[in-house]
C-alpha positions as CSV (number, residue, x, y, z in Angstrom):
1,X,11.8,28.0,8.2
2,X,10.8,26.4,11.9
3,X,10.2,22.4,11.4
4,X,6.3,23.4,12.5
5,X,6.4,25.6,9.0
6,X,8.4,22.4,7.4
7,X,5.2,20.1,8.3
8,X,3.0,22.8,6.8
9,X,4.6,22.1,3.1
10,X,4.5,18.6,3.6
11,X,7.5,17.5,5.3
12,X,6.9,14.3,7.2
13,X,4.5,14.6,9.8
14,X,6.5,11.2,11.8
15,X,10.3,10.6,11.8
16,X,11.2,7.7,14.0
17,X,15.4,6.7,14.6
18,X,16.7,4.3,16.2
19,X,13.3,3.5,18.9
20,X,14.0,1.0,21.3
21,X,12.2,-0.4,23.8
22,X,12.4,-3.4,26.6
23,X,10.8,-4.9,28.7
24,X,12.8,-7.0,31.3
25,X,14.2,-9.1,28.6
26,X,12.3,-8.4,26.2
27,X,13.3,-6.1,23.4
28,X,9.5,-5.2,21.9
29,X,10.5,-2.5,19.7
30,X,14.7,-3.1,18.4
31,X,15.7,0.2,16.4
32,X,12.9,0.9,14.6
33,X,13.3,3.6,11.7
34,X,9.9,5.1,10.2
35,X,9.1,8.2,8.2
36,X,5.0,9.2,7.4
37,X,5.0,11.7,5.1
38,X,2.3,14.5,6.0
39,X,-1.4,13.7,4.6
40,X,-1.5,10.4,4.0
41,X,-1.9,7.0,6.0
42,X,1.2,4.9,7.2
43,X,0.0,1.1,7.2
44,X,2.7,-0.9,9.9
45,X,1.5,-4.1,9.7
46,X,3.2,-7.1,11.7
47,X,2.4,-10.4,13.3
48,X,0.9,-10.4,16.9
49,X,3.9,-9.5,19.4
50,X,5.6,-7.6,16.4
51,X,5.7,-4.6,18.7
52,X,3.4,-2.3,16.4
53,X,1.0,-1.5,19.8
54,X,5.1,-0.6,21.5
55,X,5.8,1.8,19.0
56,X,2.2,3.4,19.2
57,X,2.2,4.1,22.5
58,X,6.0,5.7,22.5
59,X,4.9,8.1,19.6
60,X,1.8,9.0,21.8
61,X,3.9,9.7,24.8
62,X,2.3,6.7,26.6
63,X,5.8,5.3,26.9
64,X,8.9,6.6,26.9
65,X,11.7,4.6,24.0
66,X,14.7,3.7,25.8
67,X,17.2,4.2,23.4
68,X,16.6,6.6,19.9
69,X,14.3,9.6,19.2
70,X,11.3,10.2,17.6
71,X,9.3,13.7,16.6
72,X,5.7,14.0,15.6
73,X,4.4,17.4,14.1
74,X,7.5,18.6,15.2
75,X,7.4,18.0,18.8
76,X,10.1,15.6,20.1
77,X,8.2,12.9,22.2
78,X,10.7,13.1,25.3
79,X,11.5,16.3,25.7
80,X,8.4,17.6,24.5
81,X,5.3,15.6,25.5
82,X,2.7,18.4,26.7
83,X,2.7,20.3,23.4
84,X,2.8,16.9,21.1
85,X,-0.3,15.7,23.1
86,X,-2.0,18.5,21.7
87,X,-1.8,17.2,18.0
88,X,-2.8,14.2,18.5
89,X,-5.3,11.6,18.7
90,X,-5.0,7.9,19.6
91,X,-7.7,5.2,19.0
92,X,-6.7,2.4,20.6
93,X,-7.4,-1.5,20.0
94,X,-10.6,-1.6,22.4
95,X,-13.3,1.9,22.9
96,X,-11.9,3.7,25.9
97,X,-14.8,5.6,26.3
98,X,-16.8,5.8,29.9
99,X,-19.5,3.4,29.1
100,X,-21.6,5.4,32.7
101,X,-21.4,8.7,30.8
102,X,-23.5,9.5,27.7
103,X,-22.0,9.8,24.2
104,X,-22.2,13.7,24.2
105,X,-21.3,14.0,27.7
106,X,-18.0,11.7,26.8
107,X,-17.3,13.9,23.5
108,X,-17.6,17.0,25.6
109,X,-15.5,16.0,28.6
110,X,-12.8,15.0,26.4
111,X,-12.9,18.5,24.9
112,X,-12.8,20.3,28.7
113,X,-9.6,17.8,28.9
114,X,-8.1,19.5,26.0
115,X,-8.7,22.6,27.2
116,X,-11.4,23.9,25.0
117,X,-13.8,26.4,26.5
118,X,-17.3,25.1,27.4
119,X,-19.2,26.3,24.3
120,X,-16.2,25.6,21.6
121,X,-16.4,21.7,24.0
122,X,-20.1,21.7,23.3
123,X,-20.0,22.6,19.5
124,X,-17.8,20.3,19.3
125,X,-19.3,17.5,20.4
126,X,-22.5,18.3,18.7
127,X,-20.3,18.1,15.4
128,X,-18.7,14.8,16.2
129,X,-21.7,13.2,16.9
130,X,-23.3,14.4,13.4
131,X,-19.9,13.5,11.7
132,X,-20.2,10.0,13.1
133,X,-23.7,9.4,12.8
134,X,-24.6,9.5,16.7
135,X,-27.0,12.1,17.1
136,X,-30.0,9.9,17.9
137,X,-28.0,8.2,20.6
138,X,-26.3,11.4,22.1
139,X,-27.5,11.0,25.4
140,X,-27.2,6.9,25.5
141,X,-25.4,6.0,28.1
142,X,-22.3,4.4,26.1
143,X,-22.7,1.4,27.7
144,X,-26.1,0.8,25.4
145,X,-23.9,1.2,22.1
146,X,-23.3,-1.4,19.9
147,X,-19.6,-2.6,18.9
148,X,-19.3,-0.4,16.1
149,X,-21.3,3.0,17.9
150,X,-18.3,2.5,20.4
151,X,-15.7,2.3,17.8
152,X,-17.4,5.3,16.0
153,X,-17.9,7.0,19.3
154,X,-13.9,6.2,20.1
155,X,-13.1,7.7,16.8
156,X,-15.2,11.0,17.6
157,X,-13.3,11.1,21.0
158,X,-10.0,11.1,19.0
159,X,-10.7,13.7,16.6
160,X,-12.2,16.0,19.5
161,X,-9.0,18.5,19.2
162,X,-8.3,18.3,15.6
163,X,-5.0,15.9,15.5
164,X,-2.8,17.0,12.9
165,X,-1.5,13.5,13.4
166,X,-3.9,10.3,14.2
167,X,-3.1,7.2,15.5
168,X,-5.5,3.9,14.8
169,X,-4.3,0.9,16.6
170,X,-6.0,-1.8,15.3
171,X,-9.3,0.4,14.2
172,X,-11.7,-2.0,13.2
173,X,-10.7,-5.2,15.3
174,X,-14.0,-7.2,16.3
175,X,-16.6,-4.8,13.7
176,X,-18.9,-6.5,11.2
177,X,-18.1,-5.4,7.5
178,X,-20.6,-2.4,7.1
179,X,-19.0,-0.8,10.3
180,X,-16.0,-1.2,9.4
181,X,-16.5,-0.1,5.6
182,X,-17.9,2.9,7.4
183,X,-14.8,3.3,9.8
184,X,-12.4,3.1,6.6
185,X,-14.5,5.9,4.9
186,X,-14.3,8.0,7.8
187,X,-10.3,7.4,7.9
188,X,-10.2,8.7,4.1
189,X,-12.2,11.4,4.6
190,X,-9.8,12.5,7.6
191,X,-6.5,12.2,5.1
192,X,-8.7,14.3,2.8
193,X,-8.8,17.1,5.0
194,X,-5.1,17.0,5.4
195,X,-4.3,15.3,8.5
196,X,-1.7,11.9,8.8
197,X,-2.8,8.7,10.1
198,X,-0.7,5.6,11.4
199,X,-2.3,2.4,11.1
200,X,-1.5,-0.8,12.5
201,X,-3.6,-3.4,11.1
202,X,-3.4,-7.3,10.1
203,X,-6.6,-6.7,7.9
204,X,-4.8,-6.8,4.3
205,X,-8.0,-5.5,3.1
206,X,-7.5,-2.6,5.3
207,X,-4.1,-1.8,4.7
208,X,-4.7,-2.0,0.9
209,X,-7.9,0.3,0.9
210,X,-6.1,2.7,3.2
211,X,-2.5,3.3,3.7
212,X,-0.2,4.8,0.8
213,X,2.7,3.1,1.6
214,X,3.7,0.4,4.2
215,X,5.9,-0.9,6.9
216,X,6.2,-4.1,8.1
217,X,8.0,-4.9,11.4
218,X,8.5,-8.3,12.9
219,X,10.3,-8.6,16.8
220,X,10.4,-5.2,17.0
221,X,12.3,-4.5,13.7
222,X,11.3,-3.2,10.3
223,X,11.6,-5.9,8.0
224,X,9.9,-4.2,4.5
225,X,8.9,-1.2,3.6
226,X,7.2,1.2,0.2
227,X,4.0,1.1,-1.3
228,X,1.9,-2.0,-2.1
229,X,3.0,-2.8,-5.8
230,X,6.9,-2.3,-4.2
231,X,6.4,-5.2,-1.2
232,X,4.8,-7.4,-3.8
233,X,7.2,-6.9,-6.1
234,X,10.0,-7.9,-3.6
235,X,8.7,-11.2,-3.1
236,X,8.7,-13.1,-6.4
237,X,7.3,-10.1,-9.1
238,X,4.8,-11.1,-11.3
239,X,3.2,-14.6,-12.6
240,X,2.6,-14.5,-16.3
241,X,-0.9,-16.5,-16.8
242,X,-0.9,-18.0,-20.6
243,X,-4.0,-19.5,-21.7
244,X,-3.5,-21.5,-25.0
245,X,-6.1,-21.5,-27.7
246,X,-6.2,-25.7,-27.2
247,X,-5.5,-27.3,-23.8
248,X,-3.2,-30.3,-25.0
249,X,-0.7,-27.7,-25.4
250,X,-0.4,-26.7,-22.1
251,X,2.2,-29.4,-20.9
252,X,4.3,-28.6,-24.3
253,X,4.3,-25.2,-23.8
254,X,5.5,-25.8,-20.1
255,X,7.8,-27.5,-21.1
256,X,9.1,-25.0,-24.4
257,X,9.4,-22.7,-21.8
258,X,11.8,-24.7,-19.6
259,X,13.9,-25.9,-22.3
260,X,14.4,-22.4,-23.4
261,X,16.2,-21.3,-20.5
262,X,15.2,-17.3,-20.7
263,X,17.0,-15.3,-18.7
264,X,15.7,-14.3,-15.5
265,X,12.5,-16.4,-16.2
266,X,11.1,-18.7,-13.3
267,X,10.0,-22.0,-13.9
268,X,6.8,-22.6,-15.2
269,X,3.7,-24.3,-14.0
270,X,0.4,-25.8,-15.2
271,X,-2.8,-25.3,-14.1
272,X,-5.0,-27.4,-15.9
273,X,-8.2,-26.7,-13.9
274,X,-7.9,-23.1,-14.7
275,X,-6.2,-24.0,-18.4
276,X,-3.4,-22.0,-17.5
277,X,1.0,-22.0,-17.7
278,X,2.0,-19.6,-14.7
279,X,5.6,-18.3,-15.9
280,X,7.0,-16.2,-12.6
281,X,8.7,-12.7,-14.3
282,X,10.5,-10.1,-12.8
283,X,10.4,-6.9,-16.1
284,X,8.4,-6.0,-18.9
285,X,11.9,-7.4,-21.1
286,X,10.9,-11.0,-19.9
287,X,7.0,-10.9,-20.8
288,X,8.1,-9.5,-24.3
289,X,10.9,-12.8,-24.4
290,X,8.0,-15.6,-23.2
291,X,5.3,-14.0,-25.5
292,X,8.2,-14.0,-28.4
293,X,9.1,-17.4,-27.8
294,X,5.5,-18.5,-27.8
295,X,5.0,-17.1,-31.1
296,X,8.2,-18.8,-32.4
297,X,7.1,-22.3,-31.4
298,X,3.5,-21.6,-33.1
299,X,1.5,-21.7,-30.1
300,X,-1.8,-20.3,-30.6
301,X,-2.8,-18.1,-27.3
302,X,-6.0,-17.5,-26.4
303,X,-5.6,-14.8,-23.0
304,X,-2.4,-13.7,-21.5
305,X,-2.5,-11.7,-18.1
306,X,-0.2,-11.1,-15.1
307,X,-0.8,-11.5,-11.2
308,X,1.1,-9.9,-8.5
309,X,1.2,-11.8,-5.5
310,X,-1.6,-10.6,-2.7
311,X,-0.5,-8.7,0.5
312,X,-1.3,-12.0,2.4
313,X,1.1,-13.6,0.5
314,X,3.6,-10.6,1.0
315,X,3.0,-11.1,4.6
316,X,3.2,-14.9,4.6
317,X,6.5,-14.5,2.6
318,X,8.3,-11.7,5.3
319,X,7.2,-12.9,8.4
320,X,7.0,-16.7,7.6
321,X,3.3,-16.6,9.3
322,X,-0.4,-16.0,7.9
323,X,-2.1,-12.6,8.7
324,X,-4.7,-13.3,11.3
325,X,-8.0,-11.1,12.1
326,X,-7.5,-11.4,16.0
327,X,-7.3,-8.8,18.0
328,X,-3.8,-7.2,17.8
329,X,-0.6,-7.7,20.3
330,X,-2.0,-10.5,22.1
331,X,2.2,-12.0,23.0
332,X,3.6,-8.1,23.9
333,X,4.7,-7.7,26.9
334,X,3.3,-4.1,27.1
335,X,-0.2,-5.1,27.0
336,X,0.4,-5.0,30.7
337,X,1.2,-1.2,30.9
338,X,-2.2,1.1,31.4
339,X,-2.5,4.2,29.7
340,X,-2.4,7.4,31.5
341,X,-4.6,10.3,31.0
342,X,-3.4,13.0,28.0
């Protein structure tokens, strides 16, 4: 079987080993190791200056790693550049569209690019702008789209020779909510039709809609990786909210709690506002210990539920730094490189 056949059956449509990548002193990506199974969405998410945009534009052939090796749908993206451009598509951070060309006339030159003969270039386009909800301004110069028709227009241009393998840098950066509720729709209904997307994002609402499982990188390293529940897990399980039948026994059961000294149970908390003793857990065997304990001491319970921490605070907790809704890799150094022409 020919590792083309191997992504077919649902091999891993990315493997990154080892990428590295400097910049004068600079080390923007440090040995980065990434796998994205085939058909589902790969959320990297990462401070700004994490090196997420770095890595991006090495697994696009944009810029060459200097250390380590990386294939995408098979195609090595050193040795093999020409052929891996050909199943992919890259939306970047901003719309690179030509704002003096129309919206059709920017779908269909993007299809000539790619080789596509004039009529297949011109069906094409005619699809992409249905898909996206463009017809009406088909022959708008670009320049007269909003914000989002220019993100839905630079999403159209990227799915112009049907990627097997789609990168979104930072989709929905600067969109109002119902564009980019619209933009996320459109990303699950291209993992639907069996393609694989890599998303860099510091929306956490984004990466939880979105991506099946996660990696986070910080200086140019992976720091965590798996699927929500797993990073959330990692950083402090579950909180155990007990709300007794009668508020005065909120402090005694805090304090039952402590005195106990379960195994593996986290020190409790009260939250008298809500009515509430948090009680940090890390299994199933410690709620069953709490709740018997509870009943041992004869304190009535009203509600018991558990929380898992959010992704924020998963991020907060990895990176040591709040996720932020700016646009992307303001600090990296390779936001001085220009893009060059598939």
């Amino acid at each position: 079987m020919t590792r083309h056949e191997e992504i077919g059956r649902g091999g891993n449509a990315v493997e990154v080993r080892g990428l590295v990548k400097h910049f004068g002193d600079t080390k923007a990506v440090d040995g980065i190791d990434l796998d994205v199974r085939e058909g589902t969405v790969m959320g990297v998410l990462g401070p700004n200056g994490a090196g997420k945009t770095t890595l991006v534009r090495m697994l696009s052939t944009l810029l060459v790693p200097d250390a380590g090796s990386a294939t995408v749908a098979g195609y090595d993206v050193v040795r093999q550049p020409r052929e891996l451009r050909r199943t992919i598509g890259l939306t970047g951070q901003y719309a690179s569209v030509d704002e003096k060309l129309s919206g059709w006339e920017n779908l269909y030159m993007i299809g000539r690019l790619l080789d596509l003969p004039r009529s297949q270039a011109r069906k094409r386009a005619d699809e992409m702008l249905e898909r996206f909800s463009l017809t009406e301004a088909a022959k708008r110069p670009a320049s007269k789209y909003s914000g989002g028709m220019r993100r839905r227009l630079d999403l159209a241009a990227s799915m112009i020779g049907r990627p097997r393998v789609l990168y979104l840098d930072e989709p929905t950066t600067g969109l109002d909510p119902r564009t980019r509720n619209e933009v996320w729709d459109e990303v699950q209904n291209i993992v639907a039709e069996g393609n694989t997307v890599l998303l860099t994002t510091q929306y956490m609402e984004e990466a939880e809609r979105l991506a099946s499982e996660l990696t986070v990188v910080d200086r140019g390293r992976v720091i965590a990786e798996g699927r929500v529940p797993e990073l959330k897990a990692k950083v402090g399980g579950r909180t155990l909210n007990i709300r007794p039948v009668d508020p005065r026994d909120l402090r005694p059961m805090a304090t039952a709690l402590a005195e106990a000294g379960l195994d593996g149970v986290g020190g409790s908390t009260t939250d008298e506002s809500a009515g509430v003793v948090n009680v940090p857990i890390l299994s199933d065997e410690q709620l069953t210990a709490v709740v018997g304990l509870l009943g041992q001491r004869g304190f009535p319970v009203a509600d018991i539920s558990t929380h898992l921490p959010s992704l924020d605070e998963v991020f907060l907790a990895l990176t040591g730094q709040k996720a932020t809704h700016e646009s992307g890799e303001a600090q990296d150094p390779e936001h001085e490189t220009k893009e060059v022409a598939a």
